[in-house]
C-alpha positions as CSV (number, residue, x, y, z in Angstrom):
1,X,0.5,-4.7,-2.4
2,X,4.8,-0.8,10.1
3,X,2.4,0.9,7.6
4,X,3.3,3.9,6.4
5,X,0.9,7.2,7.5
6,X,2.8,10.2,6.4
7,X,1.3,13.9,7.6
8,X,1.5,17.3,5.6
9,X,0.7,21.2,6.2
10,X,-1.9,23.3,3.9
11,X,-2.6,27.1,3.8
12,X,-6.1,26.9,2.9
13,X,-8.9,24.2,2.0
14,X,-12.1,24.8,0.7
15,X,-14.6,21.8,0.0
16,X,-16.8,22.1,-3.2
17,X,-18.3,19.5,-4.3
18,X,-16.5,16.8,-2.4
19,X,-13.8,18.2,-3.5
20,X,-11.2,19.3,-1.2
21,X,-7.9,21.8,-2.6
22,X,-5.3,23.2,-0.5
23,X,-1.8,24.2,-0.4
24,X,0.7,22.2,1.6
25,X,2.9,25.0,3.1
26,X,0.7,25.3,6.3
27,X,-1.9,23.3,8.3
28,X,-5.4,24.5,9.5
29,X,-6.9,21.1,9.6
30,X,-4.7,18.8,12.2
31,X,-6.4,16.2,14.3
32,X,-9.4,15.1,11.8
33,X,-8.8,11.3,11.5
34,X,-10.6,8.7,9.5
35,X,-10.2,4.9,11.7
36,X,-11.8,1.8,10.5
37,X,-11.7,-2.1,10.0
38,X,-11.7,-4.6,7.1
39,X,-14.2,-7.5,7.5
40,X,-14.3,-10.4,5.7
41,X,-17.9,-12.1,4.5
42,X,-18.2,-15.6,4.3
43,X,-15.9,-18.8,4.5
44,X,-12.1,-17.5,4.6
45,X,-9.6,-20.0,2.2
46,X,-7.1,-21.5,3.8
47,X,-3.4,-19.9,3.3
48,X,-1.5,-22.2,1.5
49,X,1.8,-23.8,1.5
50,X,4.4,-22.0,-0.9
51,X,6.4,-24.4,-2.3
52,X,10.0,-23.4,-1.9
53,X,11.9,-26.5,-2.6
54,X,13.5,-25.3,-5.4
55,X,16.0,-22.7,-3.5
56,X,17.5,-23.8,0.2
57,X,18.0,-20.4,0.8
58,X,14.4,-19.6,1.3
59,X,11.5,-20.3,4.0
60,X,10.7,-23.9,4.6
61,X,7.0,-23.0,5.6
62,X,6.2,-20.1,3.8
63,X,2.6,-19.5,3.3
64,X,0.6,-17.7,0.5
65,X,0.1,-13.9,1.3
66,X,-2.3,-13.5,-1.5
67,X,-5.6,-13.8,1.1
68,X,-4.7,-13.3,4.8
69,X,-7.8,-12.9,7.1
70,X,-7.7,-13.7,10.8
71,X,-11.0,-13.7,13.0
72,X,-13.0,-12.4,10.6
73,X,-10.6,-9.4,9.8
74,X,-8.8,-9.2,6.0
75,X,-5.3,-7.8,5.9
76,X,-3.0,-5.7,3.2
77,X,-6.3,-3.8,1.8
78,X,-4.7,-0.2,0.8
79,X,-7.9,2.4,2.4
80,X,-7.3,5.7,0.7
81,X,-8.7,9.2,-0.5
82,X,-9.5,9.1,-3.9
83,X,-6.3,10.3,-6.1
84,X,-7.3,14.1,-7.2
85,X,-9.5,15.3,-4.6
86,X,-7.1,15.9,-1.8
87,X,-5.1,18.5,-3.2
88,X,-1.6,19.4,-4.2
89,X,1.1,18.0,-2.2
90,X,5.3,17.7,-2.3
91,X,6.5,13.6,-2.9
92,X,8.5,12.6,0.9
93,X,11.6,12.5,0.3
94,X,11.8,9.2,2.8
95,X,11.7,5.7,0.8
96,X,9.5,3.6,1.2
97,X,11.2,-0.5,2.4
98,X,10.4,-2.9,0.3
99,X,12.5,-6.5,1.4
100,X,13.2,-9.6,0.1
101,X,13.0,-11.8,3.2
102,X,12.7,-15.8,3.5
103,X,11.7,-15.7,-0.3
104,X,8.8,-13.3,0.0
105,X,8.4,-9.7,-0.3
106,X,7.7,-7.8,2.8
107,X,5.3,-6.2,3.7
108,X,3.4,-7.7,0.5
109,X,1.4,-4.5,-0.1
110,X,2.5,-0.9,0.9
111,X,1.4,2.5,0.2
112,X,3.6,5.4,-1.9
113,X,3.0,8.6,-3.0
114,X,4.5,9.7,-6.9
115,X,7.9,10.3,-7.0
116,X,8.3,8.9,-3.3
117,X,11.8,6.7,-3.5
118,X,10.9,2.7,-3.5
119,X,14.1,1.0,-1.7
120,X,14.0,-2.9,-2.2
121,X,16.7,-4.7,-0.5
122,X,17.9,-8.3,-0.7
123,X,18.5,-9.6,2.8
124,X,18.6,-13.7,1.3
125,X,21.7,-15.3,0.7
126,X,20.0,-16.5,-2.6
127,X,19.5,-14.1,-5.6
128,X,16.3,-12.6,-6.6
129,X,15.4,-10.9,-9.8
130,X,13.0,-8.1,-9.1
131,X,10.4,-7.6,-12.4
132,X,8.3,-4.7,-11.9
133,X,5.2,-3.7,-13.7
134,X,2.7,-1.3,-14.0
135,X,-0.2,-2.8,-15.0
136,X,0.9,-5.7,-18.5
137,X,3.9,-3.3,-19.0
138,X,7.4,-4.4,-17.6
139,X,8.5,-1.2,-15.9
140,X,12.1,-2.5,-15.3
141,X,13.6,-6.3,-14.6
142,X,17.0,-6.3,-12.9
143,X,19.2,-9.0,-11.0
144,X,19.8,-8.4,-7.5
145,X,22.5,-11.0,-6.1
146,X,22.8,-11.4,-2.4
147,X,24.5,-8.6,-0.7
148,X,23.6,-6.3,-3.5
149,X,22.8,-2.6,-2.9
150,X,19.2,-1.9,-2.2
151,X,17.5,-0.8,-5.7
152,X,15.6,2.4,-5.3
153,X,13.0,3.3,-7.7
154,X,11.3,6.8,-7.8
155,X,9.5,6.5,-10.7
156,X,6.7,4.0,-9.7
157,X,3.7,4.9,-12.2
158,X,1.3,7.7,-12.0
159,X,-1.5,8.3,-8.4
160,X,-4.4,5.4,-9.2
161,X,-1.7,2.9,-10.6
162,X,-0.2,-0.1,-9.0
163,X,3.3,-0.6,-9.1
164,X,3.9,-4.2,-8.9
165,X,6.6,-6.1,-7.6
166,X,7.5,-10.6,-9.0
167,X,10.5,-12.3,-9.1
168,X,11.2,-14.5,-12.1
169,X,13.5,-16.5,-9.8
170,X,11.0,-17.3,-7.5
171,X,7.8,-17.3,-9.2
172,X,5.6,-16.8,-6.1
173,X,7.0,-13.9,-4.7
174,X,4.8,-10.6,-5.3
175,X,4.5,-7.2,-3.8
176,X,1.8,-4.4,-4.7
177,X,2.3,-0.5,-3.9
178,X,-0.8,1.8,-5.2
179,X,0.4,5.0,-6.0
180,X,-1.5,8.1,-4.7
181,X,-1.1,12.2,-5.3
182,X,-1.5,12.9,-1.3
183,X,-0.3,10.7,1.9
184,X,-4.0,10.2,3.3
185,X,-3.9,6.3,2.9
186,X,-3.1,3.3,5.2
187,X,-2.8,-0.6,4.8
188,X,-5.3,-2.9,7.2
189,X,-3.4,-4.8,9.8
190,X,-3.9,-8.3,10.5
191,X,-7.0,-7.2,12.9
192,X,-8.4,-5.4,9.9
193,X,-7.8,-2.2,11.1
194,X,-6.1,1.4,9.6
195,X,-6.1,4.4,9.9
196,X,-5.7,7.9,8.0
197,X,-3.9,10.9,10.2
198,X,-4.5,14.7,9.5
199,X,-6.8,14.7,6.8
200,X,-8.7,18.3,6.4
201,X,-12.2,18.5,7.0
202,X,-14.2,17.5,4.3
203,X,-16.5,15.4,2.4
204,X,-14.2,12.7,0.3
205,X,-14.9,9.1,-2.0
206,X,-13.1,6.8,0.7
207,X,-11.7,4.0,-1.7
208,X,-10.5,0.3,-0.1
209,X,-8.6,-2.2,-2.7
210,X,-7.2,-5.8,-2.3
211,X,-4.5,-7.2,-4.7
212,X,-7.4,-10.4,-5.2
213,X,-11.0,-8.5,-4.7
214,X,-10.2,-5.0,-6.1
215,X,-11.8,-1.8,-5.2
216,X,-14.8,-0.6,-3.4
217,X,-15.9,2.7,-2.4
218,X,-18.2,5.1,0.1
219,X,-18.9,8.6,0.6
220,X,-17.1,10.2,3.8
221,X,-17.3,13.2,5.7
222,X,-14.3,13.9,8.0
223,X,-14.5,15.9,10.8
224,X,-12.8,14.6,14.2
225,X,-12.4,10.8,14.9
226,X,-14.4,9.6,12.1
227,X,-15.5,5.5,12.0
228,X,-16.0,3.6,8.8
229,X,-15.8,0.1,7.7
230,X,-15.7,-1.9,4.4
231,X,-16.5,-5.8,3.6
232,X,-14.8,-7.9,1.2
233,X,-15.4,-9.6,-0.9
């Protein structure tokens, strides 16, 4: 729960508040990016050997993805503008890849904007069963045999919710994809590092959340290259 920057155009922006509204048929504001790394505090634990016995088809050596952090850096934390201060912008018509590979989902956690197309393929020769969820509530729960068509989902929750990816075949596979109302987010890289493209100038809530530690937060004002950094957990 490559990473996916996307870009857009706006008319106008005017910050009030800290918050930021524009129209996305133009852009005044290109070249304003926000760049930054993920730390991690303290002792990292130790990634896990997934069990995988139970299906030949899948990875031998699979290891837990649920806390990946190498050299001090943490990986797959979604950095984003807060959802509703960004303004108004179009869904991307462009899916965003979600696969089934070696028994785990890939990448594990991925960015997507409401109403963007979700494409999960199957590339095992073993059959998954994707469950997804919003939250508690199964969102939909279908077989996906090997060989199947990709399933592509475009309605993945509302901006601020996570739409979550298990398989009840495999019981440790999991994927996570917040949802957002504007594509000013990125995913940290196994160096910890991301970063946000074209955002217009402005004073924003900078949000960072991990699948296991959750959310933090910081005030930001964008205006060129601008550095930040968050520390987890």
């Amino acid at each position: 729960m490559s990473n996916t920057i996307l870009t857009i155009s706006a008319l106008s922006a005017l910050t009030m508040g800290g918050i930021l509204s524009m129209s996305t048929s133009a852009h005044s504001q290109k070249g304003n990016t926000i760049v930054g790394e993920i730390s991690f505090t303290g002792s990292a634990p130790t990634r896990k050997s997934l069990n995988t016995s139970s299906d030949s088809a899948c990875k031998s050596k699979a290891l837990s993805e649920e806390v990946i952090v190498t050299k001090g850096k943490l990986k797959d934390v979604h950095v984003r503008i807060k959802s509703g201060t960004a303004g108004k912008h179009t869904s991307p018509k462009a899916s965003i890849k979600v696969a089934q590979d070696g028994c785990v989902y890939s990448p594990h956690v991925i960015g997507a904007m409401v109403g963007q197309p979700v494409a999960i393929k199957n590339k095992d020769q073993t059959m998954h069963n994707v469950h997804a969820y919003i939250g508690k509530e199964t969102w939909f729960n279908r077989s996906q045999p090997k060989g199947a068509p990709d399933i592509i989902e475009t309605d993945t929750g509302e901006a601020g919710e996570v739409f979550e990816l298990k398989c009840n075949v495999h019981a440790w596979m999991h994927n996570f994809i917040p949802i957002t109302d504007h594509p000013y987010f990125d995913v940290s890289s196994t160096d910890g590092k991301f970063a946000i493209k074209n955002v217009p100038a402005g004073s924003y809530t900078l949000e960072a959340w991990h699948p296991k530690y959750g959310l933090k937060s910081q005030r930001i004002t964008v205006s060129g290259t601008t550095k930040t950094s968050f520390q987890f957990p």
